[in-house]
C-alpha positions in Angstrom: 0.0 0.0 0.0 2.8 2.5 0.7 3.3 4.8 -2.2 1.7 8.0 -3.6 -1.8 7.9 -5.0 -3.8 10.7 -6.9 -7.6 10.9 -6.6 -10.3 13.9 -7.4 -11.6 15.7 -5.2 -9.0 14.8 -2.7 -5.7 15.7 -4.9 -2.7 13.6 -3.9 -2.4 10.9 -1.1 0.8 9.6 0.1 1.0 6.4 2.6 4.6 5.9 4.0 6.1 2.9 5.1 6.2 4.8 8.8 2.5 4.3 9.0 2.1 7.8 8.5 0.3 9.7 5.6 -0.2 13.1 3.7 -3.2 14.8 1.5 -2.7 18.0 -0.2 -5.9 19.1 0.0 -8.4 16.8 1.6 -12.0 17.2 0.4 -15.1 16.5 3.3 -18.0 15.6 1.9 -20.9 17.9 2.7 -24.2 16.4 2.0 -26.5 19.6 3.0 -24.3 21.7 -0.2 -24.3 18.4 -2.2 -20.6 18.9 -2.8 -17.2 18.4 -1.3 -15.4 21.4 0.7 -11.5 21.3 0.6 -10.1 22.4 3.8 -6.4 22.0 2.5 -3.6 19.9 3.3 -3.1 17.3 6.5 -1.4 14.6 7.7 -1.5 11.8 10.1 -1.4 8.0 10.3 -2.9 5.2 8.4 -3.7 1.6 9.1 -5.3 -1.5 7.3 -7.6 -3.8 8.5 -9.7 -7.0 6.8 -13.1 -6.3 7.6 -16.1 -9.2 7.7 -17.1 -9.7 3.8 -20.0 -8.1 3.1 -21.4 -10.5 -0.3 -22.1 -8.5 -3.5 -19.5 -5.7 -2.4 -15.8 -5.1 -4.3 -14.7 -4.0 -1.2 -13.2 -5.9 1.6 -10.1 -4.3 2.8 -10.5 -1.1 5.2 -7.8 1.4 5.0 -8.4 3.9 7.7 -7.3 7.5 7.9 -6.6 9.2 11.4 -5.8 12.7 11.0 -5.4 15.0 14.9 -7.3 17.9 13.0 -11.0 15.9 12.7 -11.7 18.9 10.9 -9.0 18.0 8.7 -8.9 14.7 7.1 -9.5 10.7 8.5 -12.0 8.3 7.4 -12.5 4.9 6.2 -11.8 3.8 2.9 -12.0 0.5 0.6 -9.0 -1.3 -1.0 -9.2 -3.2 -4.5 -6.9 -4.6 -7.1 -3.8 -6.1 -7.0 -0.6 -5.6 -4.8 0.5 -3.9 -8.2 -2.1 -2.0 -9.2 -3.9 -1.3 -5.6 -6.9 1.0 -5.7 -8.6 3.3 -3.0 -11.8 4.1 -2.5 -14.9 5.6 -0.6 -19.0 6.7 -1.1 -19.6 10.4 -0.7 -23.0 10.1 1.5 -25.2 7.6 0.9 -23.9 4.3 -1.1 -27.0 4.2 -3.0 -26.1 7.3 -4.8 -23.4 5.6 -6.5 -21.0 8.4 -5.9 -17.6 6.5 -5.6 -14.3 8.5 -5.4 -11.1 6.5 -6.4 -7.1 7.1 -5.9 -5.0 5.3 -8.0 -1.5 5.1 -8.2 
C-alpha cells in the first residue's frame, strides 16, 4: 500500500512505510451543499484492517485514515486490485447514490 496515489476531489495521497500519511488538500463531503469542501492539506497516520465480507460488495479491505485535526482529514476507505495496481476508494453520502471517489496510483 505504501506509495503516492492521486484521486479527485481529494488531490494527492501519500502512505509511508512509517505508517504515517499526507493529502494536499483533503475534500469533506458535505451532503447539505451536495458537494465536497477542501479544507487543504493534512497529515496523520494510516492503518489497514480486513473487515467481515459483506457479499455482492468489491470491497473488503478497510484502510483507515486518522488525521489529529477531525476537521482535517481521517475516514475509512476500501482497498481493491492487486498488490500492483492497488486502488482506493470511498461513497460520498449515501452508497446508494453511487458516488464512488477512487485514488489510484
Amino acid at each position: 500500500m505504501v506509495g503516492t496515489y492521486w484521486g479527485e476531489p481529494f488531490g494527492t495521497l501519500i502512505l509511508r512505510a512509517d505508517g504515517t500519511y499526507a493529502v494536499d488538500d483533503w475534500a469533506d463531503y458535505d451532503s447539505v451543499k451536495g458537494k465536497y469542501q477542501h479544507s487543504g492539506a493534512t497529515d496523520g497516520a494510516w492503518k489497514l484492517s480486513v473487515p467481515e465480507h459483506v457479499e455482492g460488495t468489491p470491497y473488503d479491505t478497510a484502510l483507515t485514515l486518522h488525521s489529529p485535526d477531525p476537521n482535517k482529514g481521517g475516514g475509512a476507505f476500501y482497498v481493491s486490485g492487486s498488490r500492483q495496481k492497488p486502488r482506493i476508494a470511498m461513497y460520498a453520502g449515501d452508497p446508494d447514490e453511487c458516488r464512488l471517489y477512487e485514488f489510484k496510483r
